[in-house]
C-alpha positions as CSV (number, residue, x, y, z in Angstrom):
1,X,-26.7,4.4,-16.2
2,X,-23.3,5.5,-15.8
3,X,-21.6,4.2,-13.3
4,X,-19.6,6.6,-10.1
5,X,-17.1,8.4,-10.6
6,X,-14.2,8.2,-8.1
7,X,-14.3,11.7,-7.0
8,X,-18.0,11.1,-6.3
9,X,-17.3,8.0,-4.2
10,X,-15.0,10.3,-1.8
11,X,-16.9,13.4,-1.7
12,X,-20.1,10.3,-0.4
13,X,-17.8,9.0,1.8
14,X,-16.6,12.1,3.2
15,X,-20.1,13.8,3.2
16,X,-19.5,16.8,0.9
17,X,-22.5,16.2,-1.7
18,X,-25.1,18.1,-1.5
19,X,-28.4,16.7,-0.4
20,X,-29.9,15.5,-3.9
21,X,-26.4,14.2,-4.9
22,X,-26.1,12.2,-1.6
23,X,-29.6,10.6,-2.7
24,X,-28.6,9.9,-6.0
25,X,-25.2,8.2,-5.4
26,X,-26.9,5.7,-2.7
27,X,-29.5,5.1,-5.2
28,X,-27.2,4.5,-7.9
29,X,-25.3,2.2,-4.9
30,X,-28.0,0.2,-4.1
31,X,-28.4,-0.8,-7.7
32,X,-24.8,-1.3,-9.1
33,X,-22.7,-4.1,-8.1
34,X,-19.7,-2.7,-9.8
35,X,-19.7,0.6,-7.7
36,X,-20.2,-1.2,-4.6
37,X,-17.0,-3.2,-5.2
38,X,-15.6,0.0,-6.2
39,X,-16.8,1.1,-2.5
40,X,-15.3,-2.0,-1.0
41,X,-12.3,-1.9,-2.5
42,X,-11.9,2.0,-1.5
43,X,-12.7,0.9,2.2
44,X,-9.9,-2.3,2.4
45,X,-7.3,-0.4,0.8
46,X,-7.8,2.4,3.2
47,X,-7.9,-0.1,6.2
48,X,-4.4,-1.4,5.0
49,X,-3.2,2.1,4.8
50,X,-3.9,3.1,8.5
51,X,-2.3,0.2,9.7
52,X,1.3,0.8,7.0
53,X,1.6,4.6,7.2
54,X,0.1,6.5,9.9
55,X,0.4,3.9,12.9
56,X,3.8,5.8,13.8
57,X,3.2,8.9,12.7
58,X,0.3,9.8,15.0
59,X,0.9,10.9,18.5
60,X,-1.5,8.7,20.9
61,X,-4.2,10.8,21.1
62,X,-4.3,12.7,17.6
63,X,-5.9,10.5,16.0
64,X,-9.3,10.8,18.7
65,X,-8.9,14.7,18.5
66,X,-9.5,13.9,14.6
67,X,-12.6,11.9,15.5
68,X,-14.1,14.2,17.9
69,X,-13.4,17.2,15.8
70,X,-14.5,15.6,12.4
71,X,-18.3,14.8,11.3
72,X,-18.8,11.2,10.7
73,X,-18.4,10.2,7.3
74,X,-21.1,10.2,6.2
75,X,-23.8,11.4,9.0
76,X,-26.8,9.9,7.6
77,X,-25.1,6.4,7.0
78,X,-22.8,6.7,10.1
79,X,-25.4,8.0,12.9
80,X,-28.6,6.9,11.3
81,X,-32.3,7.0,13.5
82,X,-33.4,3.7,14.3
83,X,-33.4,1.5,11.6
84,X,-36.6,-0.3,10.7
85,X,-34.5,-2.6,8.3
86,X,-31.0,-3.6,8.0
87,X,-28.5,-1.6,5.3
88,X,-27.4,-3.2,2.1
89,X,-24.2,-4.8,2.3
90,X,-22.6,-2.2,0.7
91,X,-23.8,0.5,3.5
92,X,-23.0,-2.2,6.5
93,X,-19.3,-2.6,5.0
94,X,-19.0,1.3,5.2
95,X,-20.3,1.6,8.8
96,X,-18.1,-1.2,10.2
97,X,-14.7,-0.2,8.7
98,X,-15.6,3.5,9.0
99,X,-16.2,2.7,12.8
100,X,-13.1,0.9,13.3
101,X,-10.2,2.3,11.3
102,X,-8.6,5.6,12.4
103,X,-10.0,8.6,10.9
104,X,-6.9,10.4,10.8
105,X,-5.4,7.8,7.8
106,X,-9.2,8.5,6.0
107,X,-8.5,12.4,6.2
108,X,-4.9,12.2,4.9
109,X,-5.2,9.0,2.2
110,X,-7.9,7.5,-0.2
111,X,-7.1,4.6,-2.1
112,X,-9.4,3.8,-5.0
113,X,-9.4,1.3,-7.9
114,X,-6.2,1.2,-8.3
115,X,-5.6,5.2,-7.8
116,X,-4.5,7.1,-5.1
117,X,-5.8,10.6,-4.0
118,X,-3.9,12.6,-1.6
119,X,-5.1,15.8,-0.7
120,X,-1.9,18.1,-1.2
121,X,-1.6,19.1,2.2
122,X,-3.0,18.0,5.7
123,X,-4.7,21.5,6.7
124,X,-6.1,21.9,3.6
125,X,-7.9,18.5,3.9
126,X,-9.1,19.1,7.7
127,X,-10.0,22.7,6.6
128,X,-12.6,21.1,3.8
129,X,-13.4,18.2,6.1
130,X,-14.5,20.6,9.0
131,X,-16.2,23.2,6.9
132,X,-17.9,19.8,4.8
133,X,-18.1,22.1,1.7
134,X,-20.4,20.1,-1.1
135,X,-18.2,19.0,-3.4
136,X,-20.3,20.0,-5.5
137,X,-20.4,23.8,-5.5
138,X,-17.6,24.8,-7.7
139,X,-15.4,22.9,-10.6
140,X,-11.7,22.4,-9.8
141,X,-9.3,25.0,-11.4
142,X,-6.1,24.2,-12.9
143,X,-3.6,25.8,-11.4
144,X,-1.4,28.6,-13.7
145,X,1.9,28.0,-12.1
146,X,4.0,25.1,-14.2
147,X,5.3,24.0,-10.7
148,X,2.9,21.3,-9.9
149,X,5.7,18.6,-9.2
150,X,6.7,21.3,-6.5
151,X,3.0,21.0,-4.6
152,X,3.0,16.9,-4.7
153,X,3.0,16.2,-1.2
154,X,5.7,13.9,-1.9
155,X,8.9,15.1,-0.3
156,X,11.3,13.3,-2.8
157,X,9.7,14.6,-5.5
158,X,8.9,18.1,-4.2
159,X,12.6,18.5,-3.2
160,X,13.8,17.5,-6.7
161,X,11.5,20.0,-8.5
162,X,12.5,23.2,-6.8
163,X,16.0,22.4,-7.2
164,X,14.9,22.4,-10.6
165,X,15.1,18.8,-11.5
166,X,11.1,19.1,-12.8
167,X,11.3,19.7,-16.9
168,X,8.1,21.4,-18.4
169,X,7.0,19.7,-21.6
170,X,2.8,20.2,-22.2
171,X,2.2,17.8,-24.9
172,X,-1.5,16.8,-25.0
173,X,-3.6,14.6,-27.4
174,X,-7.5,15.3,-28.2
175,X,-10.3,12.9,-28.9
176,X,-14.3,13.0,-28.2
177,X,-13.8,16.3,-27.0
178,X,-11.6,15.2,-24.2
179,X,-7.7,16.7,-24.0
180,X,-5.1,14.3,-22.1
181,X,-2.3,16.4,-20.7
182,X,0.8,15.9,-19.6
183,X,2.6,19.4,-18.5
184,X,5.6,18.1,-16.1
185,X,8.1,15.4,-15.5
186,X,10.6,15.2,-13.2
187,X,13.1,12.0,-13.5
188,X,16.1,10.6,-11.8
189,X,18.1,7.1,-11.7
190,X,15.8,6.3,-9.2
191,X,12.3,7.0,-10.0
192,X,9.8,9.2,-12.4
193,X,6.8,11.3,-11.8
194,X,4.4,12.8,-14.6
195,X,2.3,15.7,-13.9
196,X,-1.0,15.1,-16.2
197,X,-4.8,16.3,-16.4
198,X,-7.8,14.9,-18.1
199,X,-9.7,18.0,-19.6
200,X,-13.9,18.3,-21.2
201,X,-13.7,20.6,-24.2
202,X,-14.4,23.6,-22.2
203,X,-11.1,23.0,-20.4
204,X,-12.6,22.0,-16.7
205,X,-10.4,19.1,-15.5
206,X,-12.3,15.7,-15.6
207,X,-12.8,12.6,-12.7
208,X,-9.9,10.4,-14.2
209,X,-7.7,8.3,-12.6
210,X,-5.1,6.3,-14.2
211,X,-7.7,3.3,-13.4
212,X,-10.0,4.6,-15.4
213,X,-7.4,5.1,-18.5
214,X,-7.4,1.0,-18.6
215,X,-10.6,-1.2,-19.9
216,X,-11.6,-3.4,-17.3
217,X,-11.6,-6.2,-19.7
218,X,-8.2,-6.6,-21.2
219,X,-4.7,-5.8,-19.9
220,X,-3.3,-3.7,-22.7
221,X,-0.5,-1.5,-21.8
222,X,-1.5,2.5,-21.5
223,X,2.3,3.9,-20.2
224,X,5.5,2.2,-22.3
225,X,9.1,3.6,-21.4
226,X,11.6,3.7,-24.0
227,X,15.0,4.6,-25.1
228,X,15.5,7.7,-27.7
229,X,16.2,4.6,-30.5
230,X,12.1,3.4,-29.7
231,X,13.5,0.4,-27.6
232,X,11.2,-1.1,-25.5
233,X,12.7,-0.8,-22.0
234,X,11.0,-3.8,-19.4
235,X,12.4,-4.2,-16.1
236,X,15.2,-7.0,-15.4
237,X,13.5,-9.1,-13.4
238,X,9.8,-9.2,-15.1
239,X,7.1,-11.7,-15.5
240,X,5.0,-11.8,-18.8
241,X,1.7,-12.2,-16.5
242,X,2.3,-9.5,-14.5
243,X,-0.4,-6.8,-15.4
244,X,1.9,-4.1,-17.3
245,X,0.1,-1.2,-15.3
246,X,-0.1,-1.9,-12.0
247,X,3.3,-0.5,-11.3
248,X,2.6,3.1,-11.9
249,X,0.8,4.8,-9.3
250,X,-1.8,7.4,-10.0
251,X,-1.9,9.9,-7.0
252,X,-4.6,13.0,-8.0
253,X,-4.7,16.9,-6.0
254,X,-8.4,17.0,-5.7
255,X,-8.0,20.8,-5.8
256,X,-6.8,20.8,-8.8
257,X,-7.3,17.7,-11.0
258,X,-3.8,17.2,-11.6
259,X,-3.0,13.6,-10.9
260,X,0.8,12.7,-10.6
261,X,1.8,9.3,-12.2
262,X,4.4,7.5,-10.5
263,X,6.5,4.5,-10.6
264,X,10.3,3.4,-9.9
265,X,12.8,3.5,-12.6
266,X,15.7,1.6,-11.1
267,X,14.4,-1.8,-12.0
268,X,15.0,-1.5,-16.0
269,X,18.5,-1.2,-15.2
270,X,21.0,-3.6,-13.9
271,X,23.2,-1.0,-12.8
272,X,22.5,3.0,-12.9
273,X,25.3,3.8,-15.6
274,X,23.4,1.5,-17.8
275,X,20.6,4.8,-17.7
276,X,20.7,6.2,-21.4
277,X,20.5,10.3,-21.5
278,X,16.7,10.3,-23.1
279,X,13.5,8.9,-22.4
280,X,10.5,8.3,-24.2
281,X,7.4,7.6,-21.9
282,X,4.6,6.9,-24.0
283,X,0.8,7.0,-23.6
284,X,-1.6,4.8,-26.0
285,X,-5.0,5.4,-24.0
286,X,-8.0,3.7,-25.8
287,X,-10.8,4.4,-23.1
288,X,-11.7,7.2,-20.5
289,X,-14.3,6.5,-18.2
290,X,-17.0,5.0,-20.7
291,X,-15.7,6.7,-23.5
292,X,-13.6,5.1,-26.1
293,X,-11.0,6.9,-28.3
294,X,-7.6,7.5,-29.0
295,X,-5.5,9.6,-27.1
296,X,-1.4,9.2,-27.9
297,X,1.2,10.9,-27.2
298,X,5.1,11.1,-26.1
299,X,6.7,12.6,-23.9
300,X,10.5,13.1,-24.1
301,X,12.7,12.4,-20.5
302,X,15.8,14.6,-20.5
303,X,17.7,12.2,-18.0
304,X,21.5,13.9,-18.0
305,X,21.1,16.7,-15.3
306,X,19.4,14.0,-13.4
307,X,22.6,11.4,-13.8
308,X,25.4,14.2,-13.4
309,X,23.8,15.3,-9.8
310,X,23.7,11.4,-8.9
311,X,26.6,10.5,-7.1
312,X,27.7,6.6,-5.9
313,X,29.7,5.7,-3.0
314,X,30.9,2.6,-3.0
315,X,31.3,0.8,0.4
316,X,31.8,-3.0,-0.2
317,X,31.8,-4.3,3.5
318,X,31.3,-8.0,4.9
319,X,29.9,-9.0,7.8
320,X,28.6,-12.8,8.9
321,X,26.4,-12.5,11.9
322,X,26.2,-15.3,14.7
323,X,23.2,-16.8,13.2
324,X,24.9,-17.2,10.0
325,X,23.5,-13.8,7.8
326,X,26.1,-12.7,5.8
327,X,25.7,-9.4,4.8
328,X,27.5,-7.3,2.2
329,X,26.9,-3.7,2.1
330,X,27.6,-2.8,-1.3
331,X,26.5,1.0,-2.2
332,X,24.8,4.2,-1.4
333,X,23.6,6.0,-4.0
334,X,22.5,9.7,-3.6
335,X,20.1,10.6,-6.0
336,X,17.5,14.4,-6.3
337,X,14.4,12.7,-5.2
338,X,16.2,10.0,-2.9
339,X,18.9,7.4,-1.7
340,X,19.4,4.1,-2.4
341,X,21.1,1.1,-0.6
342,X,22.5,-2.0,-1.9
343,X,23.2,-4.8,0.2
344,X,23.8,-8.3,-0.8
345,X,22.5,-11.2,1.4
346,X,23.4,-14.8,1.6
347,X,22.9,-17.2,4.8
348,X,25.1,-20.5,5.9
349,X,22.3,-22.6,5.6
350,X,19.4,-22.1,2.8
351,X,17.2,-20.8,5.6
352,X,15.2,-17.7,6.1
353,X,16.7,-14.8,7.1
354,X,15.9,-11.2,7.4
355,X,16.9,-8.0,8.9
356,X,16.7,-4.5,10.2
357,X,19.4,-1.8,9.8
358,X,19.6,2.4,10.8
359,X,21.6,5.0,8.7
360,X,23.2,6.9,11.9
361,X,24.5,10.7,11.4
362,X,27.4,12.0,13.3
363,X,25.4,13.7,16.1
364,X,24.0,9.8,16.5
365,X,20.4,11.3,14.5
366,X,19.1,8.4,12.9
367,X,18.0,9.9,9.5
368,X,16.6,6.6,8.2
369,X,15.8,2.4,8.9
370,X,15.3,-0.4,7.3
371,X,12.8,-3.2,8.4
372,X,11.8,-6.3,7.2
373,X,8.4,-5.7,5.3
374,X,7.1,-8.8,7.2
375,X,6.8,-7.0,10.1
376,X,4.0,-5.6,11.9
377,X,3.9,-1.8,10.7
378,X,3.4,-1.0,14.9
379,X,6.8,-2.9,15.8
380,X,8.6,-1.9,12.4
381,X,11.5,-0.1,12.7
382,X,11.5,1.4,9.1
383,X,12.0,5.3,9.0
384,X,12.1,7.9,6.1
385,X,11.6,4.7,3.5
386,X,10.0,5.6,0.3
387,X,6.3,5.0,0.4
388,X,3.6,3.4,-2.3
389,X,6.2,2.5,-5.3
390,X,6.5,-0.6,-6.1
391,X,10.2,-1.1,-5.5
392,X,12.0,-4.0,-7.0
393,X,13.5,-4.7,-3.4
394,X,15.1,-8.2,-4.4
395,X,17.0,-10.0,-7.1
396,X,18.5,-13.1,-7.9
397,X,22.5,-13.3,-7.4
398,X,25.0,-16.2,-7.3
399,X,25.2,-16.8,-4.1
400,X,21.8,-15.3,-2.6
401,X,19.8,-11.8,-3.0
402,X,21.0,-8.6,-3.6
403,X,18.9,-6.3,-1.5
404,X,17.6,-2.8,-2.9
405,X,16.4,-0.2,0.1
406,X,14.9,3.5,-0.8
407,X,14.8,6.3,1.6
408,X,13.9,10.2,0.9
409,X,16.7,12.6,0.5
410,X,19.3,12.3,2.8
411,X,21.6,15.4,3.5
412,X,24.9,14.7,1.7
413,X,27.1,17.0,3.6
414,X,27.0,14.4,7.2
415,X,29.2,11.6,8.0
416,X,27.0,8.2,7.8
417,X,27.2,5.1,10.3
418,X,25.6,1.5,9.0
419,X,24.6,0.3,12.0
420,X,22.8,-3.4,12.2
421,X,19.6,-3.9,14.3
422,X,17.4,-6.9,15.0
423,X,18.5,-10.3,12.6
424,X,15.1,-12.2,11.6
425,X,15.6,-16.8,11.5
426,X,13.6,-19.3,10.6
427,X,13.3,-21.7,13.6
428,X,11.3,-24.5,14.7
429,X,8.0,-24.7,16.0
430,X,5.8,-27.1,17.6
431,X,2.2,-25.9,17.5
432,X,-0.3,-28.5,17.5
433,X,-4.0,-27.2,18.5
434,X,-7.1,-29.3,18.3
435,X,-10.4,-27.8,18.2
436,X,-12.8,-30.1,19.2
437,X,-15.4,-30.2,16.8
438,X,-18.2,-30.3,20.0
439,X,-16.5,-27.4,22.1
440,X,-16.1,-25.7,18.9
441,X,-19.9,-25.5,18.1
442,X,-20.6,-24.7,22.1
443,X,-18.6,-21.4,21.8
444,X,-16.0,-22.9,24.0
445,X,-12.4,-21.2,23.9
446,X,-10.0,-23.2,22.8
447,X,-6.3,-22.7,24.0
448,X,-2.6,-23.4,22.8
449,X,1.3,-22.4,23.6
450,X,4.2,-23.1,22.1
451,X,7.7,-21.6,23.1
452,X,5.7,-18.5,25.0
453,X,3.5,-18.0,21.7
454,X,-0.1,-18.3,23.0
455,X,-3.2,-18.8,20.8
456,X,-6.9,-19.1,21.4
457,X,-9.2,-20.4,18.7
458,X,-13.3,-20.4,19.0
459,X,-16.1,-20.7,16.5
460,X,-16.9,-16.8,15.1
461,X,-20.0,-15.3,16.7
462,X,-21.6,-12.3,15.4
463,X,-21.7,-9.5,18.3
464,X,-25.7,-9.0,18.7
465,X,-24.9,-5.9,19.6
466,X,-22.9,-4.5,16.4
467,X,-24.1,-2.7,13.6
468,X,-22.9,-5.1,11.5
469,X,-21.2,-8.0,10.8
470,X,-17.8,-6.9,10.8
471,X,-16.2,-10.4,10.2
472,X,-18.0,-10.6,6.5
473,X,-20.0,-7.6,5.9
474,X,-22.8,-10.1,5.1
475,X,-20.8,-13.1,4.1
476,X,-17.3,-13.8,2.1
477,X,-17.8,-13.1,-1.2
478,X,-15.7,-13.5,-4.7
479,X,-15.6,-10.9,-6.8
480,X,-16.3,-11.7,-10.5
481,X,-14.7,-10.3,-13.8
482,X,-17.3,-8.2,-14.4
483,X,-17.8,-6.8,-11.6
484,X,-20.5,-8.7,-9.9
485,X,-19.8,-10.9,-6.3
486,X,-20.9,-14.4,-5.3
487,X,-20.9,-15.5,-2.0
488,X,-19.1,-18.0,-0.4
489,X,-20.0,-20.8,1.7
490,X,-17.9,-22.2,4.3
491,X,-17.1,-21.8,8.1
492,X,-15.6,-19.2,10.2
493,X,-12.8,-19.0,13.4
494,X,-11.8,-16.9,15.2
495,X,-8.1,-16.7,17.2
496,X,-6.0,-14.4,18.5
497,X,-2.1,-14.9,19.0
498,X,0.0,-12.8,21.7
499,X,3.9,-13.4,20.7
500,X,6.4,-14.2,23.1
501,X,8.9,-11.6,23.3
502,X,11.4,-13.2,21.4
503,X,9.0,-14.2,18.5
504,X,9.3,-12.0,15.2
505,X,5.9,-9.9,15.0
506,X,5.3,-11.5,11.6
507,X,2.2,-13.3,11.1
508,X,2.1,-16.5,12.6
509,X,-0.2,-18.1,10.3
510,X,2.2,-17.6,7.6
511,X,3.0,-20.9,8.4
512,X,-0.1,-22.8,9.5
513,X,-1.3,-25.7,8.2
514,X,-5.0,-27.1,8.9
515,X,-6.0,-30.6,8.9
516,X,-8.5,-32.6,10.4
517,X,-8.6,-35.9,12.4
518,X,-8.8,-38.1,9.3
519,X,-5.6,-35.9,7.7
520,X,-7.2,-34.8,5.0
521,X,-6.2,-31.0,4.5
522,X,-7.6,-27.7,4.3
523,X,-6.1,-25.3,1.7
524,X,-9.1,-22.7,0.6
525,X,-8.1,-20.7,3.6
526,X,-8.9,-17.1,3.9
527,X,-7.5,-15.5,6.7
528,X,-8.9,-11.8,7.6
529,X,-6.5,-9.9,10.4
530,X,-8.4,-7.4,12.2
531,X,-6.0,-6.9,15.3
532,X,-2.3,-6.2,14.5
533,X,-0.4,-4.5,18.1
534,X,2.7,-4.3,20.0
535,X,2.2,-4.0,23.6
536,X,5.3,-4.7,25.6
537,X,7.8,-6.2,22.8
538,X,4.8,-8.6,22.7
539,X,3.4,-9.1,19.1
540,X,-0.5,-9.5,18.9
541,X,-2.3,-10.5,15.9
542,X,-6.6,-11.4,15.6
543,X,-8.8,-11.8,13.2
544,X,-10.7,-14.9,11.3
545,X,-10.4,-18.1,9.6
546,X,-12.6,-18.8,6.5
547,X,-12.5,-22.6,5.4
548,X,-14.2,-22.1,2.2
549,X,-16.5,-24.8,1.3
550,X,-15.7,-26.5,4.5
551,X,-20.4,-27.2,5.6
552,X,-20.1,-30.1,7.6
553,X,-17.9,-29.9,10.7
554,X,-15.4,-32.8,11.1
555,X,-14.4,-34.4,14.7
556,X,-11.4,-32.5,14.7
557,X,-9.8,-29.4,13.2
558,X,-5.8,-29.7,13.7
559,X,-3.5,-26.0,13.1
560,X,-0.7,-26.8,13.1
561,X,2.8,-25.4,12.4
562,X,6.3,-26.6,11.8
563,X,7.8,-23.3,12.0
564,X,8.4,-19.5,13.4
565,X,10.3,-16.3,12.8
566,X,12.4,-15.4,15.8
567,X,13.8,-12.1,16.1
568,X,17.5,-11.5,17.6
569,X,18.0,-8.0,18.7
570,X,20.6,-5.5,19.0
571,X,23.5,-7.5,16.7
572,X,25.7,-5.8,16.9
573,X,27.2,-4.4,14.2
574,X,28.2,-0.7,12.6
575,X,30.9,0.6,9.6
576,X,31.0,4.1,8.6
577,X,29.4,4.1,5.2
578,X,30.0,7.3,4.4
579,X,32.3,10.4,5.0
580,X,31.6,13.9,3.9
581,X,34.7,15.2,2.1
């Protein structure tokens, strides 16, 4: 049997099959291991995703008028009858995270495999979701119009398109009656995106995501960049045992079945003049869905209209902040599809430090911030940052790290102010909780405090009232290569940590260590954060601790924790970075 498609995993989860396909995909569910990782893997990523990019875009209430207005997804799994028996662990996972997350982040972003779908614009998504048309009903048309890059719901790269940045090349390879596609590319300094489509041999776009473009057993490389003279290009800082795809992201209009394929460019290069005028990006796909073949093709990157419109404005200011960050603001770089900042960072002492900074207009319009990425998304301070790319944010340098920060287009014709915000150290800690073995297994909360940080700690209990169990969705398990899951036995806490107001609202347990009374330590940890909030410059974190193999209770389990992130705000600093002419 072949297994789901992704499309047919969101049109389930967002209830637009038709009856008979809604039976046969939670047949074919309740059979297939490797779909129902597929499923799980869907549902965390889209969990992650409420918390990173919709937490401050939503106003308080929106996200309820969603709910309220929105069917559940799905009804029958959602608000079943009765049950005479308990779901499959695949459908009890669904229900929980459905349940919990925000439905707003569900009706804007799916994350799957690997790939990314985006509907290409909000209404449009709420307009199907509302009317719950069967996905089913009519094949996706490809649209006419060579201006796809134009429609990618990605500012950046809609902006550089219409001003005409987007080149049209439609190249294509054939094989098993399938056509790969590429029709559009638009490239800068900064970044690439390639407009492609997976076509049957009646022309009707096909499910395919660029996760589905790689065999699931072996890491060969589908995408390879090169220079005109067939160099291989690989980024400055790369590791030979990272997987050679996972930078590109694979973001697909479901309207359409155009899927845009994404990923930064600025990392091949040490420095943007190094950028040579051509590119080569070349595809070598050997498998699409279950089919195996041979689809190759190239696809030439006309970078010079790109480089002459990218302009470099060189700053080169110092600063050494009372906690002993020095900070050296290098370069802004205005690019078509963004901005980049360089900043190098060194401290007085070899110890952790991080920070936040705003790009001030001349009105005092803050058109972008920086934030550490360790931060809470709901306490972040980060504003029109490049989402989803995999930015090379860090590198090596003599005397420390030169930091590289991407924002969206930024209007070139204002004055800008650098103006420093919060500075993030390394300090000491002193937490020292027992758990008492006996109090533990009575359900007894356990307390602790250090420096206004307050922690609780109790043995997990499964609420007889929930659906399911939303700690485990029936256990931890480990997902095998092929698919398949074992589970896991061990023991499970819970805690929950309020922040004092001068605490960082990074997680704490960062830097926990878990003994017990004899001092033997604990290192298969697992730790699962259900509760991330900011309530009163207060950081809050909850969630569970899973001692893997850990069956037999000891006297005494120690956390411990030798240090914390403190966060000093409003440092103040500010140089004028830039001046329109």
């Amino acid at each position: 049997m072949n297994c789901l498609t992704q499309r047919q995993l969101i049109a389930y989860m967002q209830d637009r099959l038709l009856p008979v396909n809604k039976r046969n995909v939670e047949s074919h569910l309740d059979h297939c291991t490797h779909c129902q990782h597929q499923l799980e893997h869907w549902i965390d990523e889209l969990h992650q995703t409420e918390e990173t990019m919709w937490e401050d875009s939503l106003s308080a209430n929106m996200d309820q008028k969603i709910i309220q207005m929105l069917s559940p997804h799905p009804v029958r799994v959602l608000n079943p009858a009765t049950p005479s028996h308990q779901p499959p662990a695949w459908k009890q996972r669904s229900i929980t995270i459905m349940k919990r997350m925000t439905l707003a982040a569900a009706a804007l972003t799916v994350v799957v495999s690997g790939g990314m779908l985006i509907s290409p614009t909000f209404a449009s998504y709420v307009h199907a979701a509302f009317t719950n048309s069967p996905i089913g009903k009519a094949d996706p048309v490809a649209p006419v119009s060579n201006r796809i890059l134009q429609k990618s719901g990605e500012p950046g790269i809609e902006q550089a398109a219409k001003k005409g940045f987007a080149q049209t090349v439609n190249v294509s390879a054939t094989d098993q009656g399938i056509t790969f596609e590429v029709n559009e590319v638009m490239a800068d300094p900064l970044r690439i995106s390639i407009a492609a489509i997976v076509k049957d041999k009646n022309g009707k776009p096909l499910d395919s995501f660029l996760s589905e473009m790689i065999r699931r057993d072996n890491k060969e490389q589908v995408i390879t960049i090169k220079d005109k003279q067939g160099n291989v290009l690989k980024p400055v800082e790369s590791s030979a045992n990272e997987d050679p795809n996972e930078d590109w992201h694979n973001v697909m209009d479901t309207d359409t079945g155009y899927m845009s394929l994404d990923r930064e460019l600025r990392s091949y290069f040490a420095d943007i003049s190094e950028i040579p005028d051509e590119l080569i990006v070349e595809f070598n796909i050997k498998q699409l869905d279950d089919i195996k073949g041979n689809w190759k093709l190239s696809v030439p990157v006309d970078m010079q209209k790109a480089k002459a419109a990218t302009k470099t404005h060189e700053i080169n200011k110092t600063y050494t902040t009372p906690q002993g960050l020095k900070l050296d603001v290098k370069q802004m770089t205005f690019a078509p599809s963004g901005v980049e900042m360089v900043i190098d960072r060194s401290t007085t002492d070899n110890q952790r430090k991080e920070y936040s900074y705003e790009l001030v207009n001349e009105k005092g319009t803050v058109v972008a911030a920086w934030d550490s990425k360790a931060v809470t998304r709901k306490a972040s301070k980060q504003s029109n940052v490049i989402p989803y790319l995999k930015w090379d944010h860090t590198r090596s340098t003599e005397n420390g790290t030169r930091d590289f920060h991407y924002f969206q287009p930024i209007d070139e014709s204002q004055s800008l102010t650098f103006k420093l915000g919060s500075v993030y150290t390394e300090e000491t800690a002193k937490l020292n909780a027992k758990l008492d073995a006996n109090r533990l297994e009575k359900k007894e909360v356990i307390t602790a405090e250090d420096q206004g940080d307050q922690f609780t700690f109790k043995k997990y209990q499964k609420d007889p009232n929930a659906v399911v169990d939303v700690e485990g969705y029936d256990g931890h398990h480990r997902v095998n290569d092929d698919g398949t899951t074992t589970k896991l036995e061990g023991y499970d806490l819970t805690f929950e940590a309020t922040l004092s107001p001068d605490t960082a609202a990074m997680g704490p347990y960062q830097y926990w260590t878990i003994t017990d009374d004899t001092g033997k330590k604990y290192e298969d940890i697992d730790y699962m954060i259900a509760k991330t909030e900011y309530k009163n410059d207060r950081a809050i974190f909850g969630g569970t601790i899973f001692l893997e193999n850990l069956t037999t209770l000891p006297k005494q389990l120690i956390i411990s924790s030798e240090k914390r992130m403190v966060e000093h705000k409003n440092v103040e600093w500010e140089v004028p970075i830039y001046a329109r002419k």
